[in-house]
N, C-alpha and C positions, 0 to 999 in steps of 0.2 A: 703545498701552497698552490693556490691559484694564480693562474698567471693568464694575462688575454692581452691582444691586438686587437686596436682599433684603427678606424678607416672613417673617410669621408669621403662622398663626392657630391657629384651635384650640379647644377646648371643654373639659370636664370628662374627655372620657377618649380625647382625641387632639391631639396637638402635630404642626403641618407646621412645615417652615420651607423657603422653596423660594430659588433666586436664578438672576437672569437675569446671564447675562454676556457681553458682544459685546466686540469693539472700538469703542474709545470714540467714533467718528465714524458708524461704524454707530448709538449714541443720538441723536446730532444727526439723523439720515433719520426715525427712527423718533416723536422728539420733533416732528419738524414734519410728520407725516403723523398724529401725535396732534393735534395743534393745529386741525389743519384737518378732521379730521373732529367736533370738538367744538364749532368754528365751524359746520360745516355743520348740524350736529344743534341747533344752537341757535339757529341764521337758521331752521331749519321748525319747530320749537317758539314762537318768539315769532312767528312768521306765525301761526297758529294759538290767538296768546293763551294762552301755557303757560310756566310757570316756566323757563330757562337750566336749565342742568347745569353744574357746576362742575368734577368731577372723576366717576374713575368706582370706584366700588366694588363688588366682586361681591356680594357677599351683598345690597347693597342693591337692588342692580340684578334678582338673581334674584327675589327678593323684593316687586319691586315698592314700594318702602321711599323714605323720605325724597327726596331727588331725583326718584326715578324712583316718585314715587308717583303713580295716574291716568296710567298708561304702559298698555298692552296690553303680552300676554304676545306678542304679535309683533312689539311693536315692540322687547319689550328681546332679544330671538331677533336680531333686524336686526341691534340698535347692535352685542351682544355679533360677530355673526358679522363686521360691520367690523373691529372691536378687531381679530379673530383673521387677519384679513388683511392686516392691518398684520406682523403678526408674523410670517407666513409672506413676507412682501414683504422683513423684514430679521432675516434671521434669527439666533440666539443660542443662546447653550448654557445648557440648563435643569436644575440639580440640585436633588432634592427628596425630602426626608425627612420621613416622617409616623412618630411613636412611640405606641403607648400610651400613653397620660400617667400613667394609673393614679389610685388615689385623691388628690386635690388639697385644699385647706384642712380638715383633719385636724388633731386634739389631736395624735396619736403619733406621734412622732419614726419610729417602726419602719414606720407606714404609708406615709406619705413619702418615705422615703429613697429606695423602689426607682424613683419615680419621677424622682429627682433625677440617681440613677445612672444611667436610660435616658435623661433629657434629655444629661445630659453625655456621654451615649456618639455619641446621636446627634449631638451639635454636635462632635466631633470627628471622624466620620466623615465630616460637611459641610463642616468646615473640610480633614483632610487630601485629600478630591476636589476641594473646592475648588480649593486650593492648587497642585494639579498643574497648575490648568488656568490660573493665574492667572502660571505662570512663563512666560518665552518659548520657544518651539518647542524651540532646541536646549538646553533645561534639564530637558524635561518624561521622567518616566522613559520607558525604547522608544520612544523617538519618533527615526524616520528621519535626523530634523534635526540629533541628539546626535554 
């Protein structure tokens, strides 16, 4: 069975929404090779008399922000390039949608709308690739296995 996370973020004049998808025992490898490297980062942080990390959040993390505040900029270069070697160790299929957002908390209905119409375009766009991918081999359109 497949199984995926999905994410959003975003600002005033850009909308992502991205999602990981593997098979679902593929997250159980990937879940406890997150564990253990959060462990690790947390046994040399409290050696050193330094707050735990709890979870990891990019923005914060680049940012040098809340958790990862009093980090060096090599040390968050480090954790992030571990993160990223976890993922290339189990790997997953990555869909990701960024839209203009366009003008956002606006009086005029007429302002808005077109950003409403590009959200919904793009979450249907995410959902029908999604969807392809999320049926089994001999279901998926041109796929060998049909």
């Amino acid at each position: 069975m497949l199984t995926g996370h999905i994410d959003e973020s975003g600002n005033s004049r850009l909308f992502t929404l991205c999602c990981l998808v593997g098979d679902g025992s593929m997250w159980l490898w990937i879940e406890m090779a997150w564990t253990k490297l959060l462990e690790e980062t947390n046994t040399s942080l409290r050696a050193h008399g330094r707050p735990n990390i709890s979870r990891y959040h990019a923005s914060d993390c680049r940012n040098l922000r809340r958790e990862f505040a009093g980090w060096s900029p090599d040390e968050q270069r480090d954790f992030t390039q571990k993160i990223l070697r976890i993922f290339q160790r189990h790997p997953l299929h990555v869909f990701a949608y960024s839209i203009d957002a366009g003008p956002r908390g606006r009086n005029s209905r007429n302002e808005t709308e077109p950003s409403r119409i590009r959200l919904r375009s793009a979450l249907k766009s995410f959902d029908d690739c999604h969807g392809r991918y999320a049926r089994p081999l001999s279901e998926r359109p041109n796929s060998p296995h049909s």
